[in-house]
N, C-alpha and C positions, 0 to 999 in steps of 0.2 A: 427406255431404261426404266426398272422399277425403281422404288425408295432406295433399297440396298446401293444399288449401282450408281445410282446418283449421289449418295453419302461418299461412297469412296472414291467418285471421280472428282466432284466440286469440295469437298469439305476438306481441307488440310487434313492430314493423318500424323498422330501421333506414335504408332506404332504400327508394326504388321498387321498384327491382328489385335484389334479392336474389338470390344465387346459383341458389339451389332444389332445388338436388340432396339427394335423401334417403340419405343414407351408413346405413350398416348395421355396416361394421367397418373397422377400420384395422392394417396393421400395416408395421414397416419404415417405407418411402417411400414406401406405397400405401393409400389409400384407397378403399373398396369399394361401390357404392350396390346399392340395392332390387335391379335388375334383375344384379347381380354384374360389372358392369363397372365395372373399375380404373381409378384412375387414380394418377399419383404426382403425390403433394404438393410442388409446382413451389414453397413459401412455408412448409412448415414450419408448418401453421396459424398464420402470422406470427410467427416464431422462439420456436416454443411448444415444436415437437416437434425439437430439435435432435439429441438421439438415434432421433430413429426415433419411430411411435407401439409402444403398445402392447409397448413390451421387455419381456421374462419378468423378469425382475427388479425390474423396477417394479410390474408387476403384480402379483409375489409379495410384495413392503413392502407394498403396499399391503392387497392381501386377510389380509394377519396385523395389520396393523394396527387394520384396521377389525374383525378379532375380538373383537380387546383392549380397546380405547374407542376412543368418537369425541370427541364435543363435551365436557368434564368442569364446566370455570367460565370464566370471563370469563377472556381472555388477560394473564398474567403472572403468575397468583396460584399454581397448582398446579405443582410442578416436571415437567415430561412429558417424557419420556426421547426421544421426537422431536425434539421444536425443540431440548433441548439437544446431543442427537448433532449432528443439522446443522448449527447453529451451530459450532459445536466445527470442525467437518467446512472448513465455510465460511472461517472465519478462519486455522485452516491456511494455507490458500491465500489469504490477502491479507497487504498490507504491516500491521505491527506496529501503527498508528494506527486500523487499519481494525478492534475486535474487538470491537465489543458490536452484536448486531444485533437488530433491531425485526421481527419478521414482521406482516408486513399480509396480506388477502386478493389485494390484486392492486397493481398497478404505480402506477395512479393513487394508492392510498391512501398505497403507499410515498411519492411526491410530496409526499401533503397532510402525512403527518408530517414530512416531512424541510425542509417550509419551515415548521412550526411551531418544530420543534427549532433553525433558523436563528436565530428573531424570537425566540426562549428564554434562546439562546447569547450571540446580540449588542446584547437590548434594542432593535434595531433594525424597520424595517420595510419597508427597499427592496430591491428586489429586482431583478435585470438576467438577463435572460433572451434569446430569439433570434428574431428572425423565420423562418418555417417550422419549426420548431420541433413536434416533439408530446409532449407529455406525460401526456396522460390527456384526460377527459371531465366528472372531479369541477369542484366551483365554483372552486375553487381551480386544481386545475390546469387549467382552461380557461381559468383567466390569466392562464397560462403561453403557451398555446397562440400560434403566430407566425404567428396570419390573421387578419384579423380579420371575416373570411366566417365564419368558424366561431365567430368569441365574438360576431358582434354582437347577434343574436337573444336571448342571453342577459345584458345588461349591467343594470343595473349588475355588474361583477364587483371582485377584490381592490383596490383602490387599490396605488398605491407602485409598481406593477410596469412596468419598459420594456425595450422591446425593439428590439434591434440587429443589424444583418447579421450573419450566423455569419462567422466570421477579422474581423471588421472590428476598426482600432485604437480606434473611437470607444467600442466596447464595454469594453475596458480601460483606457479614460480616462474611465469610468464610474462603475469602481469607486473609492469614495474611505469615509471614515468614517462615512458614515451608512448605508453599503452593508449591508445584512445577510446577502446573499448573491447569489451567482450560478450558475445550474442549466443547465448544458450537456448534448451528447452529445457522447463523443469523435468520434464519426462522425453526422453526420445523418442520420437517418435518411429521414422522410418528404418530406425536400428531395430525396431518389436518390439517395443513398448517397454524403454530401460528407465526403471525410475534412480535417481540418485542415493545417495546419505545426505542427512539432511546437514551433516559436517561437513561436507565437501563444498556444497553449496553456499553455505555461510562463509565459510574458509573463504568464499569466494568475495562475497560481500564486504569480508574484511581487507580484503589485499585490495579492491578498486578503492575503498575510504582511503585508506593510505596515500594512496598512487593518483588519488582522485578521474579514476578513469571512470566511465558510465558500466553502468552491468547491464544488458538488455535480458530482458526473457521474453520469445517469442511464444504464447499461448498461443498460436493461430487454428494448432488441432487440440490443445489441452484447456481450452476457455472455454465460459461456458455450461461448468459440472461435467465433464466427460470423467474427471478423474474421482469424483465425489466432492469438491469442493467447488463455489463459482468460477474461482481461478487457482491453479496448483498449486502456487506460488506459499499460498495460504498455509500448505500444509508443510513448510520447510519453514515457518517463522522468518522468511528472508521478502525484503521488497524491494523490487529493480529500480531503478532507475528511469528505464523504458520497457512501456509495456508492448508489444506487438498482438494486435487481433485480423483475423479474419474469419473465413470462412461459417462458423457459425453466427458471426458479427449480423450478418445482415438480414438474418432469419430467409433463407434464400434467395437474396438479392444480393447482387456483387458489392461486398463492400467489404472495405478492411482499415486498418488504421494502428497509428504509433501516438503512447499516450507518456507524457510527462508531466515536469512542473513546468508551470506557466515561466517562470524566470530562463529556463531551460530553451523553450519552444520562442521564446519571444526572440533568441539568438538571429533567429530564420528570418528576421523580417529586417534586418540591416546589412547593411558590407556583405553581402547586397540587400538589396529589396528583393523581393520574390524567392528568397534563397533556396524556397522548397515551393512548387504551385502545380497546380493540377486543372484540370478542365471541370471533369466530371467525377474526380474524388467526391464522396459527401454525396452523391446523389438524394434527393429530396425523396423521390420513391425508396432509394435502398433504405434511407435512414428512419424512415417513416416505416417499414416494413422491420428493420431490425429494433427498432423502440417494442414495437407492440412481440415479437418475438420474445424478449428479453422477461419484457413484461409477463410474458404467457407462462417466460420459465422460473420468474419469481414467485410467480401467485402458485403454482403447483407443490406435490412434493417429492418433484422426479429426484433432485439433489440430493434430500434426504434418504433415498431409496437405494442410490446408487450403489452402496455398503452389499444390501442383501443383496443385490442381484449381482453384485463382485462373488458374495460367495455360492452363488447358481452356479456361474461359472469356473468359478474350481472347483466344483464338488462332481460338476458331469463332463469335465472337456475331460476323459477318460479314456484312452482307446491304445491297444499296442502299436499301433504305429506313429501316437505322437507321442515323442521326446521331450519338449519342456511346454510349460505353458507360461509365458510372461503375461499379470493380468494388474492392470491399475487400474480400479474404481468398472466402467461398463467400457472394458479396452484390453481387448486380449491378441495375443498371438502367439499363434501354435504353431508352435515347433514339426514338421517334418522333415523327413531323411534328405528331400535333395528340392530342385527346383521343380523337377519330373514329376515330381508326384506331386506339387506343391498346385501344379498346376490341373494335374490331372482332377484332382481335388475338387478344386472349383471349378473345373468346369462342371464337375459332375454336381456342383450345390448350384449353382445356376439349372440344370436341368432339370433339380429335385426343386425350383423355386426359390432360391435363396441366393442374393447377391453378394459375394465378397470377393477380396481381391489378395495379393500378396502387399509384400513392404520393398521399399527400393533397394534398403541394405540388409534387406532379414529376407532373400524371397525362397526362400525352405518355409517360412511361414504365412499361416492364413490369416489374414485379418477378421476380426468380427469387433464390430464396432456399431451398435445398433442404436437407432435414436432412442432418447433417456427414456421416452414416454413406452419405452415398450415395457408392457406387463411382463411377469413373474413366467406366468404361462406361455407368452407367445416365445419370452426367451429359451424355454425350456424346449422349443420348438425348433426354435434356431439352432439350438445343442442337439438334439437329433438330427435334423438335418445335415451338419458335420458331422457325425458318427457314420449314420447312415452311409454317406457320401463316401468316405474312409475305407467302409466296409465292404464298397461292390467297387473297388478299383486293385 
């Protein structure tokens, strides 16, 4: 059997059809397959790679890291000069409430901790969540999840949990005493990039004070600068409670994590002990690898850039066949007629050298979501490329 044949018999499949392309290397905005034909990562391997892949700097934490140790004991117990640099690193950069933080292996686990620590905090067990909506794949967060195409296959799932239009008022007249929490995105993501009022969201802030329920906000795909700011959160004058990160967390290493106040998190460690633990949360290589990433995306001025190259792209995603363009900060999704052509689309930007993909709840639309570091010009590239693409289908 060749590569191909061997991926789709041994490797789990997540879908029918599956990308398939055998990549080899990555660097920058470009990923590289078998035969050495580039392409640029139109998606960030889903705002994983927001610096670029492969930075010399990340590579360099990482391969000293992994001289030093890897795995040592079960997460929390040995003091590892990683997760506490990055942590340290992390909270820096957030508001004063936000400084004790949890590392998980990925974004969904961050999830499942951060609605445990909810049910911890407030004895409670309701939950208010969003239609279209993503938050992972765990049992938990599939209960989150705002389709119900995607949980019904697996029900029973959590009790207590409902789900409301994103901005809707019904969703804040939801929240009352027995609320335990509620777990948003400042921006939605897999609905195609729906950013809020920044009313609605405070609206929000004020009825958990009340109620004293937790407000989470999942960054997992909006942290980072994807939206122009390091975190969205920033730009609605509103601060959660609990933070949720992943995917860009670990500068390409699996890492993800939920971030509170210490008085908060410290719930976790009694009635029971261990009341949240992990193995290989916190890996000493991830975190070693997402410090110097972070680092990479402070000292630059990809952040500050983000603005203009918001408006690159509305000034060229132009074409009669797409409908709307929803675009926040370097995050866009374009609008087409049906799923048929949504797809037809990319495949054909894939052909033309350009990786994107659709949205779970928007799939009429094409994602383009390129890492921050991408220049003015290469973007301008990427917007050809979807026109292009558009134009011979």
């Amino acid at each position: 059997m060749n590569t191909r044949q061997i991926f789709l018999q041994h490797i789990a499949q997540t879908s029918p059809a599956p990308i398939g392309l055998e990549m080899v290397k990555a660097s920058g905005i470009n990923i590289f397959d078998v035969d050495d034909k580039k392409y640029i990562d139109g998606i960030s391997g889903f705002s994983v790679a927001n610096i670029g892949h492969s930075h010399p700097k990340v590579v360099e934490a990482v391969q000293q890291q992994a001289a030093k140790y890897m795995h040592l004991i079960v997460y929390g117990e040995f003091i590892e000069q990683p997760q506490v640099s990055y942590a340290k690193l992390l909270t820096e950069h957030l508001p004063s409430t936000l400084n004790c933080v949890y590392f998980t292996n990925s974004g969904a686990e961050a999830v499942e901790g951060a609605m445990k620590l909810a049910k911890r905090v407030t004895n409670r067990s309701k939950i208010i969540c969003f239609n279209k909506s993503y938050h992972g794949s765990t049992q938990g967060a599939l209960s989150l999840m705002g389709d119900e195409y995607w949980r019904n296959s697996f029900r029973p799932l959590l009790p207590d949990i409902y789900h409301f239009d994103y901005g809707s008022q019904q969703a804040i007249d939801a929240i009352d005493s027995t609320t335990a929490c509620i777990i948003l995105e400042p921006v939605q993501a897999e609905a195609g990039v729906v950013k809020p009022t920044k009313e609605w969201l405070q609206a929000i802030r004020e009825k958990c004070n009340k109620h004293c329920a937790l407000m989470i906000f999942d960054e997992i795909q909006t942290g980072f600068g994807r939206t122009g700011s390091l975190w969205a959160f920033e730009q609605f004058n509103v601060v959660p409670d609990v933070l949720l990160l992943g995917k860009a967390l670990g500068g390409g290493m699996p890492l993800g994590a939920f971030i509170a106040d210490k008085k908060l998190m410290d719930t976790l460690t009694y009635n029971p002990v261990l009341g949240h633990i992990t193995t290989f949360g916190g890996h000493p290589v991830s975190c070693a690898g997402g410090k110097a990433a972070l680092e990479v995306l402070l000292e630059s001025n990809w952040i500050d850039e983000v603005k203009s190259k918001e408006k690159i792209l509305i000034e060229l995603l132009y074409h009669p066949q797409i409908k709307n363009v929803n675009i926040v900060g370097l995050w866009a999704a374009i609008e087409l007629q049906d799923f048929e052509t949504t797809q037809q689309v990319a495949h054909q930007c894939v052909s033309n050298g350009l990786i994107t993909d659709w949205f779970l709840f928007a799939q009429n639309c094409i994602r383009i979501a390129p890492p921050l570091c991408t220049t003015e010009d290469e973007l301008k590239v990427i917007c050809d490329i979807v026109l292009k693409s558009l134009s011979s289908i």
